[in-house]
C-alpha positions as CSV (number, residue, x, y, z in Angstrom):
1,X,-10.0,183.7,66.6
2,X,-9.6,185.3,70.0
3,X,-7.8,183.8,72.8
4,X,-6.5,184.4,76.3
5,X,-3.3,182.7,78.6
6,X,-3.9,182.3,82.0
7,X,-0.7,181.5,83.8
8,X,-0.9,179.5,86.8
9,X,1.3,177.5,89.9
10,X,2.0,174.0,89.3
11,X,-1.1,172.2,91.0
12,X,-1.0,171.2,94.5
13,X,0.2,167.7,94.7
14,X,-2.7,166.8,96.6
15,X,-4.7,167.5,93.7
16,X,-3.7,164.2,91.5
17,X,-5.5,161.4,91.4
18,X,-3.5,158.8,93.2
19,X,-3.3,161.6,96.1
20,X,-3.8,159.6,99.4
21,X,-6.9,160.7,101.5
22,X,-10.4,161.2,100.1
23,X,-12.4,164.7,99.3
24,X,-11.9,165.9,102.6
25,X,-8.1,166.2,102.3
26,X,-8.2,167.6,99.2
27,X,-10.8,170.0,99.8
28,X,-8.4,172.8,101.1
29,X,-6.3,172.3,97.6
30,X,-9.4,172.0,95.6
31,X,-10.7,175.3,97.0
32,X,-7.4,177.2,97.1
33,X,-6.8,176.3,93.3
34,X,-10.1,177.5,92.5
35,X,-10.1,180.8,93.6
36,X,-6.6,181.2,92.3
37,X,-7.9,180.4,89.1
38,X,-10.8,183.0,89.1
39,X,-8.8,185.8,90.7
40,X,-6.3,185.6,87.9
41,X,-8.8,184.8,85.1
42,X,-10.4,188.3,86.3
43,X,-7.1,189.9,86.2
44,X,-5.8,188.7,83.0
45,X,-9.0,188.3,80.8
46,X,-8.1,191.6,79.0
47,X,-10.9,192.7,76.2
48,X,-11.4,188.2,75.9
49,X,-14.8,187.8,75.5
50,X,-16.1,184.2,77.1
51,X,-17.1,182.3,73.6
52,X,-20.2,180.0,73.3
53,X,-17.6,177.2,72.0
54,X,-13.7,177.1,73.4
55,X,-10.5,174.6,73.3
56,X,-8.1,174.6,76.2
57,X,-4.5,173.9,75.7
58,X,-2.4,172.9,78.6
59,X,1.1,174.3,78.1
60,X,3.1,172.5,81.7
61,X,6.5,173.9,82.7
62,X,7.8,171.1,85.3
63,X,10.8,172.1,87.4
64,X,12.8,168.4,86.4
65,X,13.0,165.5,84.0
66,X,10.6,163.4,86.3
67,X,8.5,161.4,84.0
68,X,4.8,162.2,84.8
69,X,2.1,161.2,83.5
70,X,-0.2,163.9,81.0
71,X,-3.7,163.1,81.7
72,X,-3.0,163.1,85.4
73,X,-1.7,166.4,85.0
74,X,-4.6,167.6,82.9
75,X,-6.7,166.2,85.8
76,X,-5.2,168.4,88.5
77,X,-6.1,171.6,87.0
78,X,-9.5,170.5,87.6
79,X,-10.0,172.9,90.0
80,X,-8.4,175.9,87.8
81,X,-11.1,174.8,84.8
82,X,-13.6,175.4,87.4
83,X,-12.2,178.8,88.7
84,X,-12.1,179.8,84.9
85,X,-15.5,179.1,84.6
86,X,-16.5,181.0,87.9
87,X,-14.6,183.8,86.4
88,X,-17.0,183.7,83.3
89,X,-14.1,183.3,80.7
90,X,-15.7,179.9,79.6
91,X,-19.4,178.6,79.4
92,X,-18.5,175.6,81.6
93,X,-16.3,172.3,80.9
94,X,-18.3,170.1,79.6
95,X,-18.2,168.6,76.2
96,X,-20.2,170.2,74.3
97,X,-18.8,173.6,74.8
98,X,-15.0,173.0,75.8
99,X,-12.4,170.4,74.5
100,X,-9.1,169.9,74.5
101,X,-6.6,171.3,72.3
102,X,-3.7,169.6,73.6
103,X,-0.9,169.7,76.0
104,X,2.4,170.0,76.3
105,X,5.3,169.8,78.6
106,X,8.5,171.1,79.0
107,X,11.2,171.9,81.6
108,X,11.4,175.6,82.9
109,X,13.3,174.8,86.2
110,X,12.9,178.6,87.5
111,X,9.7,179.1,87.2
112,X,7.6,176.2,87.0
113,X,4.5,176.9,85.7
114,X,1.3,175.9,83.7
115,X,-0.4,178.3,80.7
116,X,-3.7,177.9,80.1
117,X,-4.8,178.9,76.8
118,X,-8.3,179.5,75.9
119,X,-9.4,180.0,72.0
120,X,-12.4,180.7,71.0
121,X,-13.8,177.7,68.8
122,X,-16.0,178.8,65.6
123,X,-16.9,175.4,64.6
124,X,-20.0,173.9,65.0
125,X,-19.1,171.0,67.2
């Protein structure tokens, strides 16, 4: 099994859910995140070739003890799933071809951070 970490920012606070404003005040975030995403995806892909079938792990590295909330913070890197795919390393996000392998959180508070792991999935989900 082949895999590849992309390392990323924290998301943009305007990027969670309960965010106040609609799409139009998260658009700037939403786009800045995304191309972030695919520049380093480019960068850092290495000799990973995009698999037919992947898992994502989502490895966060949050500055304080703050409680927060894992699925909101799977659903800001919304954006960087996106970039990943507009980078080619995945097929796209949908179920069929990408699920999730986990996540985990830890404090790092010097370099907050999240890792996105990529592994290519053999199975035949």
């Amino acid at each position: 099994m082949t895999s590849v970490t992309i390392t990323l920012d924290l998301p943009d606070s305007r990027l969670h859910a309960h965010a106040k404003g609609g799409w139009r005040a998260k658009r700037p975030a939403v786009k800045s995140a995304r191309g972030l995403a695919h520049m380093i995806a480019i960068r850092d892909r290495g000799a990973f070739r995009r698999p037919d079938r992947a898992t994502i792990h989502y490895a966060f590295f949050v500055p304080d003890n703050r409680q927060r909330d894992e699925a909101n913070l799977i659903q800001m890197c919304k954006p960087y799933v996106d970039g990943l795919c507009d980078a080619g390393l995945i097929v796209g996000d949908h179920w069929q071809v990408l699920s999730t392998g986990g996540v985990s959180v830890e404090i790092d508070r010097d370099r907050p951070r999240v890792e996105l792991t990529i592994t290519e999935r053999d199975d035949d989900a």
